[in-house]
N, C-alpha and C positions, 0 to 999 in steps of 0.2 A: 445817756449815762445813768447807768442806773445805782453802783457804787458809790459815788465820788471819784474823787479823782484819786488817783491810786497811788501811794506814798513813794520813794526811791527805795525806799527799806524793802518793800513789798517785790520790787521789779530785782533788786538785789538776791529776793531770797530766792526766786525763781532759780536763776542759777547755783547759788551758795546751797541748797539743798540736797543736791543730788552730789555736790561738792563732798558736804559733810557725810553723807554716804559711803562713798568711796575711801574717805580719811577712816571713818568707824571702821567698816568692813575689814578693810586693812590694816589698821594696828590690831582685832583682834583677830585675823585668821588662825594666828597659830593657839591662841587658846583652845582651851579641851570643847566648849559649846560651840566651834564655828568650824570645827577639824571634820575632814569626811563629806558625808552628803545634808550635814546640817539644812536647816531649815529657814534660819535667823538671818541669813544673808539677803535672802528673797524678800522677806517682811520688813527690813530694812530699807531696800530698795523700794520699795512698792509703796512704804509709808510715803519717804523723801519726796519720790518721784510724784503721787497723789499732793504733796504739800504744795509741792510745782507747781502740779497741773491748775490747782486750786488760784494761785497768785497769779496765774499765767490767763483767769479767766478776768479777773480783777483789770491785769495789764489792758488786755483785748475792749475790756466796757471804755477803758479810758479811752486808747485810741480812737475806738467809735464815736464816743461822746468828744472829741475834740476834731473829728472830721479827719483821722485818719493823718495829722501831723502832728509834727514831733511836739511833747513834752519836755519842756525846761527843766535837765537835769545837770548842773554842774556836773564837770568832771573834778578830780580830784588829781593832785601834783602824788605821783609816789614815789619819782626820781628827777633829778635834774645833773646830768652828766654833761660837761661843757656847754656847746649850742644846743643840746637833748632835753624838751622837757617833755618827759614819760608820762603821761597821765593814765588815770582810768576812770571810766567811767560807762553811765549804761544810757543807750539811746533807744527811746518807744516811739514809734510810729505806727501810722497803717499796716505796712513792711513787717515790721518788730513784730506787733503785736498779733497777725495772723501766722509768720513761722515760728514765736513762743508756745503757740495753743497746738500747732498740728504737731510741735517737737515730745511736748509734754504728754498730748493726749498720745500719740500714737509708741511712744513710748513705754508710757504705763500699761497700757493693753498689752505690751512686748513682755511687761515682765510679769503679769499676770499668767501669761501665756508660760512663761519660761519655770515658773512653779513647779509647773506638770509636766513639762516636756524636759526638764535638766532635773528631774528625779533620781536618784540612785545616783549620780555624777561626783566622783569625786573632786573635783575643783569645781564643784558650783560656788563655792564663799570668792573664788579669785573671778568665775564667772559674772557673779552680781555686783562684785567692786569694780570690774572693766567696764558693764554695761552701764555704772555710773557715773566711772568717764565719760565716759563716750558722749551719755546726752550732758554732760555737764557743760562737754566740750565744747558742742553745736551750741548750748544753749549760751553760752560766753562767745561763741564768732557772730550770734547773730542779734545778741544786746551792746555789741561793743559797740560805743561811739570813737575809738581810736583806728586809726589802720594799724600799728602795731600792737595793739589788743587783739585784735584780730587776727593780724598774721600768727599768734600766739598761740591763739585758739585754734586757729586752723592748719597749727602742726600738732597741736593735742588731739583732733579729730586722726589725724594722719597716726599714730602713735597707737590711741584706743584703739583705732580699727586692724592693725597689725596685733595688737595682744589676743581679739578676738575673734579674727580671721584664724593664727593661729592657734587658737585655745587649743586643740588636741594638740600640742606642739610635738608628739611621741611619734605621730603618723607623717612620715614623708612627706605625702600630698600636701598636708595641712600644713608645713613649716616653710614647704616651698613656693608655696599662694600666697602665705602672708610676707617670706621678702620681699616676690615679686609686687606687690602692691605697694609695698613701702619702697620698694627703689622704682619701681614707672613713677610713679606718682612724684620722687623728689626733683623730676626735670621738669614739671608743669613748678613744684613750689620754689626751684630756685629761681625759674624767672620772676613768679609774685615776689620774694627777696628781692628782686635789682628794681622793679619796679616801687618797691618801700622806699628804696634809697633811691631813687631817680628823683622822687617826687617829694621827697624834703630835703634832698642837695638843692634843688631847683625853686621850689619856695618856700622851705621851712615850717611847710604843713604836714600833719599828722591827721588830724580832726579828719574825720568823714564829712560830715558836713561841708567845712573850709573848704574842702578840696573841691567838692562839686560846686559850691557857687563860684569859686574861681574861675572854675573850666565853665560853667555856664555864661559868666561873665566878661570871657574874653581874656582872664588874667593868665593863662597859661598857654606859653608856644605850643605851636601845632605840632613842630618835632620832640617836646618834652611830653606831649599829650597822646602822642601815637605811640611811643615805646611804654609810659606808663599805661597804657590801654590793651598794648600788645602782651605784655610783663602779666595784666591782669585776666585776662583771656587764657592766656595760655596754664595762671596755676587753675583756671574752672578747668579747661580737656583735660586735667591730671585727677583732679577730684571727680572729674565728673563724668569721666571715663568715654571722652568724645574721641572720635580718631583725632590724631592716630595713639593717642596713650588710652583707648578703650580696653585694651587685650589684659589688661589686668584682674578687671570686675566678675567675668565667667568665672576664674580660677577661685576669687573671693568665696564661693559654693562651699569652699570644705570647710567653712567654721560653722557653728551650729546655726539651725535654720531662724531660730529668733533672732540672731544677727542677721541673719542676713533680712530681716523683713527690716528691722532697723537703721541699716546703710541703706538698703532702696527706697526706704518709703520717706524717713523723715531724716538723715544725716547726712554721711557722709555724700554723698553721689550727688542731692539736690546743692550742697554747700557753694560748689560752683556757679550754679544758676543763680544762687542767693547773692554771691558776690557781682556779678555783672548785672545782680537787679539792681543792687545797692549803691554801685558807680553810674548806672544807666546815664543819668545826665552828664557825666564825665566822658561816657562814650558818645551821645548826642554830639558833643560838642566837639568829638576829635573827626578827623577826616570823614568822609561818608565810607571810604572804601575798608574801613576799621567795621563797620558793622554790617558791612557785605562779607565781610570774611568770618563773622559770626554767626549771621544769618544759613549761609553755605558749607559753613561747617556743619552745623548742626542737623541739616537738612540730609546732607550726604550720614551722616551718623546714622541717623535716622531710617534712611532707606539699608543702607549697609550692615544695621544689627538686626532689622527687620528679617532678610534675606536669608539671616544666619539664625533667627530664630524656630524659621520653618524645619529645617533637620534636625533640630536637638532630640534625642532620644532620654536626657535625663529632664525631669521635671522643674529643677531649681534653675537649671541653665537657661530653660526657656524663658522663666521670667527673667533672669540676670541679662540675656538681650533684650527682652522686653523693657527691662528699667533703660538700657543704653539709648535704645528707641526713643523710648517717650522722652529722656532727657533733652536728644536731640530735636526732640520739637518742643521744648521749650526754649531752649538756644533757639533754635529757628525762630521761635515766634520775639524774642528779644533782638533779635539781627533786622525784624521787619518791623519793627515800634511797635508790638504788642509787648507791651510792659504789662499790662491788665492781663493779656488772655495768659502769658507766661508764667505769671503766681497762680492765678486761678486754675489753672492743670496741674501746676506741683503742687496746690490745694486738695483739688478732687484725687490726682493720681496717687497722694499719700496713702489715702483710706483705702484706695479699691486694692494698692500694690500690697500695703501690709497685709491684707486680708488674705491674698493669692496667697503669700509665700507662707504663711498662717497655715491655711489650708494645705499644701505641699507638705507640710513637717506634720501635719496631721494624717495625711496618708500614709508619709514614711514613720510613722508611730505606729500604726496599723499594717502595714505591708512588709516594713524592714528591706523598703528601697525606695530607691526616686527615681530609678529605671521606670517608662515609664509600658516597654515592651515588658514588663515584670507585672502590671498590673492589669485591670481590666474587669467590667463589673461590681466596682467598690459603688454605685450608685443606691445597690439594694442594701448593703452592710455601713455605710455610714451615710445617712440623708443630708445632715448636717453640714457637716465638712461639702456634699455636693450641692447641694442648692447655696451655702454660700460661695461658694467656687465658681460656681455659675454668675450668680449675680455679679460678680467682681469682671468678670470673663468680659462678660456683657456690657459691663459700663468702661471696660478698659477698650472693649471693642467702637466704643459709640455710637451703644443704640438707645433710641429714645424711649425715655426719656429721665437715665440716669445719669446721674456725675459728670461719666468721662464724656457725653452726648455733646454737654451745653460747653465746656472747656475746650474742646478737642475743633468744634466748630467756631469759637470765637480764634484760635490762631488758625483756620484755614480760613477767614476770613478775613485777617490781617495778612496772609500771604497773595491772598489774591487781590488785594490793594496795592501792594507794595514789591509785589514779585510774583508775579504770575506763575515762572516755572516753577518755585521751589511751591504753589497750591496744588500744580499737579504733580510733585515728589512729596506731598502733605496727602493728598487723595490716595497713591497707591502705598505710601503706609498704612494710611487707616483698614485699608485691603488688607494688608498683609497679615496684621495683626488679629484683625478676626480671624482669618484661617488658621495661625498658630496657635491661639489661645485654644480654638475650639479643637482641633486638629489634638489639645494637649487634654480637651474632655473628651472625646469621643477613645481616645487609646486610655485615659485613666478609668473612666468612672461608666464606659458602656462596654457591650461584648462581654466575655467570658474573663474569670477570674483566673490570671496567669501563676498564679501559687506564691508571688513574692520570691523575696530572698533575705539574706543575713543580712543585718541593719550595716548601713553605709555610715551611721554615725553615732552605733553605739545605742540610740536612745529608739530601739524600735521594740514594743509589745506583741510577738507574731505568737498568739498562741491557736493555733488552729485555724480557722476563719479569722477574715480582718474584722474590726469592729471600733465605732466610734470614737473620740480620745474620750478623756477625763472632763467633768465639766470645767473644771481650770483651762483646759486647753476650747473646749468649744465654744464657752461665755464669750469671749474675743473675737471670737466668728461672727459671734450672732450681731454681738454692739458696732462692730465694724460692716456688716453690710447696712445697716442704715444709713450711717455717710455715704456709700458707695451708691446709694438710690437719692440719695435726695440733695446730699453738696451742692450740685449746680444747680439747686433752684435760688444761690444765692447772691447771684448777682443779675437775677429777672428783672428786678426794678433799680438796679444799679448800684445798689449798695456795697458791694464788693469791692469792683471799680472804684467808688467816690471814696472807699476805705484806702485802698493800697496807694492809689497815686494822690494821698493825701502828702506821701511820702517826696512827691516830685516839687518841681518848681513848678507855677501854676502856668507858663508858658509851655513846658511837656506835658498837660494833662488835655485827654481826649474824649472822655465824658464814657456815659453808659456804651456797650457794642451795641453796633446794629445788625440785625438780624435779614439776611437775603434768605429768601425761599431757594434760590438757585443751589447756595451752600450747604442749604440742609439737604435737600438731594440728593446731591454726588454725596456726600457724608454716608446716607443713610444706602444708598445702593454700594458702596464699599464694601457698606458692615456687611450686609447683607449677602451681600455675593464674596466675601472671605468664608463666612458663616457655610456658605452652600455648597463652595470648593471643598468646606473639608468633610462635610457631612456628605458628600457625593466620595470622595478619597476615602474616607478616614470610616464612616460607621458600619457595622455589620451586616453584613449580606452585600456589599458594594464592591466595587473593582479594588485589587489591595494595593496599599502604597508601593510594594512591590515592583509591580508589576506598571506602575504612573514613572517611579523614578527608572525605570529600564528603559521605557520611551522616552523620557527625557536626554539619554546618553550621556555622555562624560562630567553634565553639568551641576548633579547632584554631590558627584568627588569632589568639585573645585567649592562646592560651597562647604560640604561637612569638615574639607581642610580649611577651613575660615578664610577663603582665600590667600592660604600661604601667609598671611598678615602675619600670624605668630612667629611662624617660622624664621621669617624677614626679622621681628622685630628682636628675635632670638639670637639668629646670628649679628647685628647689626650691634645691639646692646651691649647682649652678656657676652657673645666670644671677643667682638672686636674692640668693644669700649670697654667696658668691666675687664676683661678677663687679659685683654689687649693694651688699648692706649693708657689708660688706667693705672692697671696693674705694673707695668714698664717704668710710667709716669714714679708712681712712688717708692718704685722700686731702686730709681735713680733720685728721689729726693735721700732713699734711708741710706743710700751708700756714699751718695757726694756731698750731700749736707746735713746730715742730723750723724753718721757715724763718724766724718771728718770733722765735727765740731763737740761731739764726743771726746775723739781722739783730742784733739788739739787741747780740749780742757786739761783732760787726764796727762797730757805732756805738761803744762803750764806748770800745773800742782806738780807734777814730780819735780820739776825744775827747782820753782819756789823750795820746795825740803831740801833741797840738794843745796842750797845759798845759805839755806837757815840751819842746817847741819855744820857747813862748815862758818856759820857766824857763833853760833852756841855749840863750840867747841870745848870750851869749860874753862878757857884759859884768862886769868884777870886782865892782862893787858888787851884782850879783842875788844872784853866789852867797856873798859877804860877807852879804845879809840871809837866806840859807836857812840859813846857818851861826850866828847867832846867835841865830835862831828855834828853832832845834835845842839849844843850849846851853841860852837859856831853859827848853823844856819839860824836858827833863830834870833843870835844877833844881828845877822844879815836883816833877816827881814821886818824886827823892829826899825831900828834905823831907817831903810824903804819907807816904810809907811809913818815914821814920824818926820822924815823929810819933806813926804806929800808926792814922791815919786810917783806914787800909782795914780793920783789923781792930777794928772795933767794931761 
């Protein structure tokens, strides 16, 4: 520890900063200095988010310096509603304190990035007030020590991301991505809802903590423990975009590309993973067949966005299956007790995936698409942009001896402990992935310059040749391939490890990985031969993709239709449920109980006027017999109660 130990105030402001951002931004957008493509919304943000990052560094010494468990922070009472007592309050651990720092840092490079790239933008003031949602958002789900702090938080993430998934809200595409994300996503969060309430009708806990030594301890039934585990599972596939509620995240593409490096690398998509890391001992503890059904979810994801990332023709889509993959082998590696290798990949994967999507809006700066049949020989015209793309490719690929290398082999080496097949459905994604990545260098950045086209989202500079971005836009490049080379050298002596599950009970914790030559191997012949598949298909002077997918026969339609998924999920959802059971549903609420109780009111009242008209008739003797009728009953009922009638 090299701070001290770091004050509540300190771990408060982490959040509360990017808070007060978003509050500034927006009370003054409408004045005349924040109207237009202002300036002041960005250095706003960038301050806030920099104060974060700062206190976020502080949080992380302490964690370390206390071996990676929790710090003694009271919560605080801020409601007490019958049996409800609301608290809030902030909880730092191992956990905490490594997803504060990957939140904050990779963040702040977003909006450093976003300067340059949401130039000329007439709602960039509304843009840099959502983007300080957003991480404010993450940053409150993943300092809460309450589960309804959290659930709180983690329909604010849901909210952020629909304002700027939407931000072009003018353009079709873009307003129809961001419904769709907000309604897939609220059937994974109504389950987490029954799951909140399952699990304080049943013991009156809230606390995160409480709840796991319970469930560690035996205190909670096995049928109360499965549906709160089932309840919690299910809102991670909604955030976190595992089948079958994955079909949301591709469409995500149409909000600006700094979002999107933001939802894939450090928010919304990892949120999920964060919550099942965070109950992990509550899942320990329930059925075993609860974390086989996590384990195999994830695995089948996994291979399943992999398959669909080899067709993609647009560049952003690539990676947006690519995030859905990688996700799913961190659910995989939480489904087989890799609790360590599972943060340690949403660790490495942050750096290397912001960097990709970074690089992608940096092409489409220069190109004016993300087509990616649009491009081609941008390797001579922007270096920058391609050597870091590369490096990122590389370490997403898992080759040694960057980032994604040392992560990516610690959960195939918990699959192959713990589940054999899903090591070889862990081996042929690591395949796969190399092929696409590279498969997505060889048609961007070699071969012949395809001439571009008209910007896909507005913020593209095609003047002639393409050419490098701004240094605002490449500085983020540069600082982010570092992490992307060197992250996994950080749990070689195990300090990663001995940080995150300082967070567990010391009965779940498994000590440093160990390292099989066997696994690095097959690992490294993956990469390798992904890497060679597409530089055999994909680079110039070679056999054309063409002419591969025509030998292949019918089976390149059935994947570029994302196996019908959509379509299913399309008609199944929005015509039958939404537009179907739904729409019927409230259709018959608003005609037989909200208009007949309309009605009924509005008869009452007329009634009532109708009695009171003919009692305030004007005539003396009406209201001479209301007055002695009134006299009467009141003697009545003195009498009653000085008799003691009522009290016997």
């Amino acid at each position: 520890m090299i701070l001290g130990t770091v004050p509540e105030a300190v771990v408060w402001a982490i959040y509360l900063a990017p808070v007060a951002s978003f509050v500034v931004i927006a009370a003054l957008s409408r004045t005349a200095r924040f109207q237009g493509t202002s300036e002041y919304a960005g250095r706003i943000t960038i301050a806030a988010i920099g104060i974060a990052w700062l206190a976020s560094l502080w949080a992380l010494d302490s964690a370390i310096g206390n071996d990676g468990e929790s710090l003694a922070f009271a919560p605080h009472t801020w409601a007490t509603l019958f049996d409800l007592n609301v608290t809030v309050g902030v909880h730092l651990d191992g956990l905490s304190g490594i997803m504060v720092f990957v939140v904050t840092s990779v963040s702040l490079l977003v909006q450093i990035y976003s300067v340059g790239y949401m130039e000329g933008d007439r709602g960039v003031s509304r843009y840099f007030a959502s983007m300080s949602l957003f991480t404010a958002a993450m940053l409150g789900l993943v300092l809460s020590s309450s589960l309804l702090q959290l659930f709180v938080h983690w329909e604010l993430v849901g909210l952020a991301s629909y304002l700027l998934i939407g931000f072009w809200f003018d353009r079709p595409p873009a307003a129809a991505a961001a419904k769709k994300a907000f309604i897939v996503t609220r059937f994974g969060d109504f389950a987490f809802l029954l799951a909140v309430v399952l699990i304080w009708s049943k013991t009156g806990l809230l606390d995160i903590a409480a709840i796991n030594d319970l469930a560690v301890a035996g205190g909670i039934g096995a049928a109360v423990l499965t549906g709160f585990t089932l309840g919690l599972f299910s809102g991670a596939i909604g955030k976190s975009a595992q089948f079958p509620l994955h079909i949301w995240l591709p469409d995500a593409m149409e909000g600006p590309t700094p979002v999107s490096a933001l939802i894939h690398a450090a928010t919304m998509v990892v949120a999920g993973v964060y919550l099942i890391a965070r109950f992990f001992p509550s899942f320990e503890a329930a059925p075993a067949q609860i974390l086989d059904l996590v384990a195999y979810t994830g695995g089948f994801t996994a291979l399943l966005a992999a398959s669909l990332g080899i067709v993609q023709t647009d560049i952003k889509r690539v990676l947006a299956y690519s995030t859905i993959s990688q996700i799913g082998y961190m659910v995989m590696a939480l489904g087989v007790f890799g609790f360590v290798a599972a943060i340690f990949h949403l660790f490495t994967h942050a750096f290397f995936k912001a960097l990709l999507f970074l690089g992608a809006g940096s092409v489409n700066h220069a190109t004016g698409t993300f087509d990616m049949r649009r491009m081609g020989g941008l390797r001579g015209y922007m270096p920058i942009t391609y050597w870091t793309f590369v490096i990122a490719s590389l370490s997403l690929a898992g080759v040694f001896p960057l980032a994604g290398f040392w992560s990516k082999d610690e959960i195939l080496l918990d699959a192959w402990k713990y589940e054999k097949p899903l090591f070889v459905v862990g081996a042929l994604v690591a395949g796969m992935t190399a092929l696409y990545m590279f498969r997505a260098i060889f048609m961007t950045f070699w071969g012949e310059y395809q001439g571009g086209e008209g910007s896909d989202d507005e913020h593209a500079e095609v003047h002639g040749e393409p050419h490098e971005s701004p240094r605002s836009m490449a500085l983020p490049l540069l600082i982010l391939a570092v992490p992307a080379v060197i992250a996994g050298f950080f749990n070689l002596g195990g300090g990663f490890s001995h940080l995150v599950e300082g967070a567990l009970p010391d009965e779940l914790r498994h000590g440093p990985p160990d390292i099989y030559g066997g696994i690095v191997a097959v690992s490294l012949v993956m990469a390798f031969g992904g890497i060679g598949a597409a530089a055999a298909i994909y680079h110039a002077g070679r056999p054309s993709a063409a002419d591969v997918r025509a030998k292949l026969g019918p089976l390149p339609r059935v994947v570029e239709a994302k196996y019908y998924l959509d379509f299913i999920a399309e008609t199944l959802i929005v015509r039958w449920i939404l537009n179907g059971v739904i729409q019927r549903a409230a259709q018959l609420v608003d005609t037989y109980i909200i208009d007949f109780a309309v009605d009924q009111f509005a008869e009452s009242v007329r009634r009532a006027g109708d009695a009171m008209r003919r009692v305030e008739a004007g005539y003396v003797q009406g209201y001479t017999s209301l007055f002695l009728a009134g006299v009467v009953i009141a003697v009545v009922v003195i009498a009653v109660l000085g008799t003691g009638v009522l009290e016997r």
